[in-house]
N, C-alpha and C positions, 0 to 999 in steps of 0.2 A: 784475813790472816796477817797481813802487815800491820794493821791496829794493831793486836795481840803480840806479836814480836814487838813492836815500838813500846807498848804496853811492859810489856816483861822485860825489854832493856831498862826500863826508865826505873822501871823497881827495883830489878837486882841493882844497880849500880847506886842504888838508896840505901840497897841492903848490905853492897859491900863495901861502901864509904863508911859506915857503923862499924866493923868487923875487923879492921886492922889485919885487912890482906893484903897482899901482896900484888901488885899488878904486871910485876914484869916477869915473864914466863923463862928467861934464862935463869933467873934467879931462883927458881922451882926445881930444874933440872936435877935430878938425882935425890929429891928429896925424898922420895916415895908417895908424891902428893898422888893423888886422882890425875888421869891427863885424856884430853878429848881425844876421841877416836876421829881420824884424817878427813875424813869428810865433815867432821862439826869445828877442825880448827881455828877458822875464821869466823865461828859461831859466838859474836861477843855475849851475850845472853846466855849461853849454856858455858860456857867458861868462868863466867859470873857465879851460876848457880854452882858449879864445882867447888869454887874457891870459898863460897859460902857455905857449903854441906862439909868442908877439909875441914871448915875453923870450927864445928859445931861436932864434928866425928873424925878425932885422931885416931880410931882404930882404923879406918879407911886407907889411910895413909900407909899404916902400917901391913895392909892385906898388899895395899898395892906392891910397894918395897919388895914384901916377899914372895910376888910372884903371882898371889893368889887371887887375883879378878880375872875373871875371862874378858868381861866385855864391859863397855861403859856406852849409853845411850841416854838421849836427852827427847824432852817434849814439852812446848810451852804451851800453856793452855788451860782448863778449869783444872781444879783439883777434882778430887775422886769424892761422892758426896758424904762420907765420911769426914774428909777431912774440913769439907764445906760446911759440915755442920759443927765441928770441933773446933775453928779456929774464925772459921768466916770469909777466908779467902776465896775471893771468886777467879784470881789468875795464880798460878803455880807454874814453875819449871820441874817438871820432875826427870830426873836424873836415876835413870836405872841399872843399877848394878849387878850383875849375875857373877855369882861364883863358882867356883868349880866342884861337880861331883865329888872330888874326891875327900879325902881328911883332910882338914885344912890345919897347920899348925900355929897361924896367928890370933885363933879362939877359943873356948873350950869345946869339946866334945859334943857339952851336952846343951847347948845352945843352938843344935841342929842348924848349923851357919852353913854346912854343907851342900852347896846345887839347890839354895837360893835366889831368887831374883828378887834383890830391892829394890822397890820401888820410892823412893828418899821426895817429897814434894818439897821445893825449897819456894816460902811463901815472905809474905812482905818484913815478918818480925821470924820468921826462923823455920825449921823443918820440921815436917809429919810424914809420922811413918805407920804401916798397919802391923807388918808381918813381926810375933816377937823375937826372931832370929833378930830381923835388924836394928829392931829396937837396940837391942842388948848391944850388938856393935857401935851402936851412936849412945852406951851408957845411960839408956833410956829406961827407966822398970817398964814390964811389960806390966799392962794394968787389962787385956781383953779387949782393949779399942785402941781409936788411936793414937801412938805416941807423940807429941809433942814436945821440941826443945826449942825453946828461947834463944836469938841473941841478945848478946849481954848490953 
């Protein structure tokens, strides 16, 4: 397991050297970024993949702002074989976002964005996603598989 965390530190910080983030966390405050949940805050590797999945999906940013994530959870470790087969990554952080049952008003309607759980895989060159609610949040066309975005 300490491979694979060593492993996934050594990436994301590959990944967000490229990315033009932000490293200092007061400087975040109030932004409406993503923010780890209190037991992953010393989590340099999932804090990584957040600030990697924020610069690739500003509507995130803006759910958070308004209120509208319930929960934020992290997991380093293979991708899902979908995405193994669509991109090639054999390590991912995936970064899971659930939002709330209710009408959400930072989406449309009909983008059934509503009491979702994304599952966001933040991989060496960028993030894969399955479900096309979330697609659509990270401005991805839902194509029936899985979405992929590029860092630039």
């Amino acid at each position: 397991m300490k491979v694979v965390k060593l492993i996934g530190v050594f990436m994301m910080a590959v990944v967000a050297g490229g990315c033009d983030i932000v490293a200092d966390d007061a400087s975040r405050a109030g932004t409406g970024e993503i923010t780890s949940i209190a037991s992953l805050d010393t989590d340099q590797t999932a804090k990584e993949a957040e600030y990697a999945l924020q610069a690739l999906c500003p509507s995130l940013g803006k759910l958070a702002g308004a209120g509208e994530i319930d929960s934020v959870s992290h997991q380093v470790g293979e991708p899902n074989m979908d995405t193994q087969r669509a991109v090639g990554w054999a390590t991912a952080t995936t970064v899971t976002v659930i939002l709330p049952n209710r009408a959400l008003n930072s989406v449309p309607s009909d983008w059934h964005a509503a009491g979702q759980h994304c599952h966001f895989e933040v991989g060496a060159d960028g993030i894969a996603v399955a479900k096309s609610a979330c697609m659509r949040i990270c401005d991805i066309e839902p194509n029936g598989s899985t979405g992929v975005k590029r860092f630039q």
